[in-house]
C-alpha positions as CSV (number, residue, x, y, z in Angstrom):
1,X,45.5,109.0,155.0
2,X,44.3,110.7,151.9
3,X,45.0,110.1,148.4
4,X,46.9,112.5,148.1
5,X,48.6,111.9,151.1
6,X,49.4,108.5,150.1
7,X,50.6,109.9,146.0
8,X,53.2,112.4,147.9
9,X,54.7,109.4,149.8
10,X,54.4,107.3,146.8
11,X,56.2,110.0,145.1
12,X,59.1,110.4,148.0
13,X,59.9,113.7,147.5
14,X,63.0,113.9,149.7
15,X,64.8,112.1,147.0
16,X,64.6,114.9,144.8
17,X,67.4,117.2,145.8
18,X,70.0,114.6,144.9
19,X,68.3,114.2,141.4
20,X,68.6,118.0,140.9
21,X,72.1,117.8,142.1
22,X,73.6,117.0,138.8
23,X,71.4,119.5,136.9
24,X,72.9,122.2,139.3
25,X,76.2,121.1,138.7
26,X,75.9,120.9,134.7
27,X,74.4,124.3,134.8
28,X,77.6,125.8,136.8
29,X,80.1,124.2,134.4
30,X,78.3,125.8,131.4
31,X,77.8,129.2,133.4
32,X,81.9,128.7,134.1
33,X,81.7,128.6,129.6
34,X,79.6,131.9,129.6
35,X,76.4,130.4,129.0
36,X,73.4,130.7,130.9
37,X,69.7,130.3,129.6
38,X,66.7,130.5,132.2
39,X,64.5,128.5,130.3
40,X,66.6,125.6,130.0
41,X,67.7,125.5,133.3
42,X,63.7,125.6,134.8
43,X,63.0,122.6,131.8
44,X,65.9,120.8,133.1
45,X,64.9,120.9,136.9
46,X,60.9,120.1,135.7
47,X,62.0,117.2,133.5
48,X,64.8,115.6,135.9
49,X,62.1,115.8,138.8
50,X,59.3,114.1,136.8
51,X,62.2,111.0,136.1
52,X,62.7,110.8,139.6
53,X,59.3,110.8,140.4
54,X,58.7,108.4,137.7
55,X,61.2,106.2,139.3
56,X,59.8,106.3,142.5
57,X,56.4,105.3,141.3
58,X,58.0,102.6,139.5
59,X,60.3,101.4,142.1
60,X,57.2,101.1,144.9
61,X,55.3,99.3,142.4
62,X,58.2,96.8,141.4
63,X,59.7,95.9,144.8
64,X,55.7,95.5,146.3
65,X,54.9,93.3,143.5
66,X,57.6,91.0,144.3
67,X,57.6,90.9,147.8
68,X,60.6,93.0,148.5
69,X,58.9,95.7,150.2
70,X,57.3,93.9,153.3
71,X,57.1,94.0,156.9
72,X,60.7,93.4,157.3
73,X,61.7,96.5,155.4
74,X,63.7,98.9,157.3
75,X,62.8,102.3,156.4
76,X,59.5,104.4,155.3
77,X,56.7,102.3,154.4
78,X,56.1,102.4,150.3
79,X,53.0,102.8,149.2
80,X,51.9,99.8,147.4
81,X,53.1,97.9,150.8
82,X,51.3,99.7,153.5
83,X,47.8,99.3,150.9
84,X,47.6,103.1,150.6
85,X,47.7,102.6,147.0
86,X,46.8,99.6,144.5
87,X,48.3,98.3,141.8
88,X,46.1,99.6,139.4
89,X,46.3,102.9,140.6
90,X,50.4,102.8,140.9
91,X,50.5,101.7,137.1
92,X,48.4,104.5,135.6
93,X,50.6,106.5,138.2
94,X,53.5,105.7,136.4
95,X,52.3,105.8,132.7
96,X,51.0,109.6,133.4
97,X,54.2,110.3,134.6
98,X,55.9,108.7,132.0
99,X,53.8,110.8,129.6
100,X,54.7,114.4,131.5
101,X,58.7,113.1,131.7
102,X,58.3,113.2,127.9
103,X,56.6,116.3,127.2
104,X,59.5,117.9,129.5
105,X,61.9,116.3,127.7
106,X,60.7,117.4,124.1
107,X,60.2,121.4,125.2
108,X,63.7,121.0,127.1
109,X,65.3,119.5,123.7
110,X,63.4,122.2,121.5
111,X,64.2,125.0,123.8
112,X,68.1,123.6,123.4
113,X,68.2,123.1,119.8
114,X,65.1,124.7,118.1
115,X,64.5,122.5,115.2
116,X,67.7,123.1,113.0
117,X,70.2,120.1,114.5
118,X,68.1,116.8,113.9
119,X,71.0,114.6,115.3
120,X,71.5,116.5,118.2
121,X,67.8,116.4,119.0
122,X,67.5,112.8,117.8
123,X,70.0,112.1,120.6
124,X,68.8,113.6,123.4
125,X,65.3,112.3,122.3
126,X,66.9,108.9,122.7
127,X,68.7,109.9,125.7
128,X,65.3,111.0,127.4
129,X,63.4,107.6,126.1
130,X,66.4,106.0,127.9
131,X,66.1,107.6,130.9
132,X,62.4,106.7,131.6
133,X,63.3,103.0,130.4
134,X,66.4,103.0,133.5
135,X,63.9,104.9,135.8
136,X,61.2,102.2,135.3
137,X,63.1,99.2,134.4
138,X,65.2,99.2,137.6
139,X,62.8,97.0,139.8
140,X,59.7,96.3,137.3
141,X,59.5,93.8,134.6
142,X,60.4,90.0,135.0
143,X,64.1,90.8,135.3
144,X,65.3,94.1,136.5
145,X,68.7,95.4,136.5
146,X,68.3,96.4,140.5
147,X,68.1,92.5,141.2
148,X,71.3,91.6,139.1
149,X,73.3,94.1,140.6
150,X,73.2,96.8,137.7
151,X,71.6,99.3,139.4
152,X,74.9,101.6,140.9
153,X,76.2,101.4,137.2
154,X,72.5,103.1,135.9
155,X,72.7,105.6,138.9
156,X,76.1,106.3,137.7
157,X,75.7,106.7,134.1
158,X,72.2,108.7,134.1
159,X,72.4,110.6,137.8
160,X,76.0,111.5,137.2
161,X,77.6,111.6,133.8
162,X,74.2,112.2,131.6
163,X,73.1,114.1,134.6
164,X,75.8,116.6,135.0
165,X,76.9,116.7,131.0
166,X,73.8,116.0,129.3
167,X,73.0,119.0,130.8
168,X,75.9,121.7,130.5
169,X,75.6,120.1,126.6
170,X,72.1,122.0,126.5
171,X,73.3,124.9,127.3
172,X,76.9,125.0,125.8
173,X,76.6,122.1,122.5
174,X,80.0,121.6,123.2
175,X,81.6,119.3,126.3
176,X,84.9,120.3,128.0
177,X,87.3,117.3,129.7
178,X,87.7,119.2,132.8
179,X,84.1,119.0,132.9
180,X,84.0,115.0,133.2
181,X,85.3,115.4,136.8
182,X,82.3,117.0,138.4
183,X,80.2,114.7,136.7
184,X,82.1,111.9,138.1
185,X,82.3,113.2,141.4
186,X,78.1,113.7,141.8
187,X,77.3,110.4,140.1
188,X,79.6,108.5,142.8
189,X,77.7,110.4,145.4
190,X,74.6,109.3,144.0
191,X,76.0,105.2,144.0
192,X,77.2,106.8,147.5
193,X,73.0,106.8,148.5
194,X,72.1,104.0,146.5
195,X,74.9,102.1,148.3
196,X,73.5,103.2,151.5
197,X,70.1,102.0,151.1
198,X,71.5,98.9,149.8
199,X,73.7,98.0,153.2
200,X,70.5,98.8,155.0
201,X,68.2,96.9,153.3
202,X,70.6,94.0,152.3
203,X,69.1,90.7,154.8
204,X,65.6,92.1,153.6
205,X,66.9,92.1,150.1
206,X,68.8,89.0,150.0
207,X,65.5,87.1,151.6
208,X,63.4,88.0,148.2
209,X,66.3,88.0,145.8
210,X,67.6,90.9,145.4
211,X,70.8,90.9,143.9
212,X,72.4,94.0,144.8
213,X,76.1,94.8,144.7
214,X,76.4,94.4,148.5
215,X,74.3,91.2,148.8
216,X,77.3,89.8,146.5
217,X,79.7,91.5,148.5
218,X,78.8,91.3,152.0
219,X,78.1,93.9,154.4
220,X,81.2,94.3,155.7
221,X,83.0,94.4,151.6
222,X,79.7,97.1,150.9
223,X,80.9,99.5,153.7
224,X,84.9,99.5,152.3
225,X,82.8,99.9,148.4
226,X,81.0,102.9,150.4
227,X,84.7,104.4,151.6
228,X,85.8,104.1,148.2
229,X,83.1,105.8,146.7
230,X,83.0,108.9,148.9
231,X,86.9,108.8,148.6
232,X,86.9,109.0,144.9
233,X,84.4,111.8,144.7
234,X,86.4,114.0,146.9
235,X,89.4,113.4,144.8
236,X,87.3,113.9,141.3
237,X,86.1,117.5,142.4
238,X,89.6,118.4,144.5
239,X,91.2,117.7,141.1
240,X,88.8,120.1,139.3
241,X,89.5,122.7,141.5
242,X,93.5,122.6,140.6
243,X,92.8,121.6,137.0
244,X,90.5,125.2,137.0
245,X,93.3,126.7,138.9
246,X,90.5,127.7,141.5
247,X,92.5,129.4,144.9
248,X,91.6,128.1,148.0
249,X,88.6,130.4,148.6
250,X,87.5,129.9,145.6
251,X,87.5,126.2,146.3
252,X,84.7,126.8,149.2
253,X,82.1,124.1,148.0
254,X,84.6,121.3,149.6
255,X,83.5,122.4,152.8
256,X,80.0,120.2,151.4
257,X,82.5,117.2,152.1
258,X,82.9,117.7,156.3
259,X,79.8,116.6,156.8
260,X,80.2,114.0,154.2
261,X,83.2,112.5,155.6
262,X,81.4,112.2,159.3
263,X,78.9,110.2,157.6
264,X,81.6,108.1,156.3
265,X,83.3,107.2,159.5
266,X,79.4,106.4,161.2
267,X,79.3,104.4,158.3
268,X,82.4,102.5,158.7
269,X,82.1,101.7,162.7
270,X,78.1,100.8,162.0
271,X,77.8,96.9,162.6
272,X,73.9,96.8,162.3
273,X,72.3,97.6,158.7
274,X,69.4,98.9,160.8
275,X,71.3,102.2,162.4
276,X,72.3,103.1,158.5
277,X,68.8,104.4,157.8
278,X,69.5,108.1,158.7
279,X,72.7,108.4,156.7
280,X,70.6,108.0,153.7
281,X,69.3,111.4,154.2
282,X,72.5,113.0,155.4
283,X,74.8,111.7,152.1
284,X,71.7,112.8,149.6
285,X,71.7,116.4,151.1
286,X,75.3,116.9,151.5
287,X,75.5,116.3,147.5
288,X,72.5,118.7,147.5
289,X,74.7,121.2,149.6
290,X,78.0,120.6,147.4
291,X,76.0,121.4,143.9
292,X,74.4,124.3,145.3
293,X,77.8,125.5,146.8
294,X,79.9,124.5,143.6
295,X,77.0,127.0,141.7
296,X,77.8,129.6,143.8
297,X,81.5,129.6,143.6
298,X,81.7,129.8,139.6
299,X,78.8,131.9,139.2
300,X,80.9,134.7,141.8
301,X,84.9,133.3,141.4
302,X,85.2,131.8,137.7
């Protein structure tokens, strides 16, 4: 494989559509406000993608150094695993992404703000310092949140409420309530995939000490934890469509939840963690398919 080759996989690019899920969705609740501004929205997708990637590096490098990723790892082969890439190589991986996440960040805060609100841009510059920290901090260091079981709050909190507010609030300055529910709805989804590759990797994980929420909980507790999740997110975004008073074909991005909800009962009648591996893929582009639909329907019916 080429090194390239072997950066792309390193970089796992199918994860991205989720990450831009919430930047989609905090884009159509400002555009449902009146406010719309190109630039943002292209500085938004550009930074949010260079997290993620960041992440990803980060993640590979963390779970290979401690043994996590290894031959009993169900699912595509990481980088630092399979030898395609050292450690040396990972690490200035990651500090170059770290150093493009923050450049993206600063033109995406300037392009907000300008320079006239200092708190406003103080915040988000703290915001986008805290990001990278989650995105690298989840399996590196000597104690991670991913092993203690923190890491479906983090996904929560930065795919999902900073996600889909942080960025409608760059657009708008100004945050409705109604607005909390979309938010809510994409960072469940988000736990949703996290969840996922959690229940599949859990005997791996719980071999090499991996704390996750479903070692703790079992397999069989992480599949109901799974229901309630995809439960609750359908519930979040039905609710927004009454509280928005939306008619019914208006309300045409819950059709994004069929296939959702077939994933959810091969999820709950799966008994080997093995078989879960290509539900990862269908949850993260269902809540692809839902942003992009929930877009469309305030951009042409709100």
């Amino acid at each position: 494989m080429t090194n390239t080759r072997a950066w792309i996989q390193a970089a796992r690019l199918r994860t991205l559509p989720l990450s831009l899920s919430g930047i989609i969705v905090g884009t159509a609740l400002a555009l449902k406000d009146g406010f719309f501004d190109s630039t943002i929205f292209i500085l938004a997708l550009l930074t949010t993608t260079a997290f993620q990637i960041t992440s990803n590096f980060a993640n590979d490098y963390g779970d290979g150094v401690k043994g996590t990723d290894n031959e009993d790892r169900i699912g595509p082969a990481r980088a630092l695993q399979s030898g395609l890439l050292s450690k040396a190589a990972l690490k200035k991986g990651i500090v170059v992404c770290v150093i493009i996440s923050l450049v993206l960040a600063i033109l995406l805060i300037y392009s907000s703000f300008g320079l006239e609100n200092l708190k406003l841009i103080s915040l988000f510059l703290v915001l986008g310092i805290l990001s990278i920290w989650a995105a690298i901090r989840y399996t590196m260091g000597n104690n991670p949140y991913g092993y203690i079981g923190l890491g479906d709050v983090f996904v929560f909190l930065f795919f999902g409420l900073l996600g889909v507010l942080g960025s409608m609030f760059l657009y708008t300055k100004s945050l409705a309530l109604i607005s909390y529910l979309p938010a809510i709805t994409i960072g469940l989804l988000c736990v949703g995939v996290l969840n996922l590759n959690n229940l599949r990797d859990v005997a791996s994980d719980k071999k090499h000490g991996k704390n996750t929420l479903v070692v703790k909980m079992g397999f069989e507790n992480g599949k109901r934890y799974h229901f309630f999740l995809i439960t609750l997110s359908f519930l979040c975004m039905l609710a927004f469509a009454w509280q928005a008073r939306m008619e019914l074909l208006q309300s045409f991005y819950l059709l994004a939840f069929l296939p959702i909800f077939i994933h959810l009962k091969t999820v709950m009648v799966t008994k080997e963690p093995v078989k879960l591996d290509g539900e990862l893929k269908k949850l993260a582009l269902s809540t692809f398919l839902l942003s992009v639909l929930f877009f469309l329907a305030v951009k042409f019916f709100l």
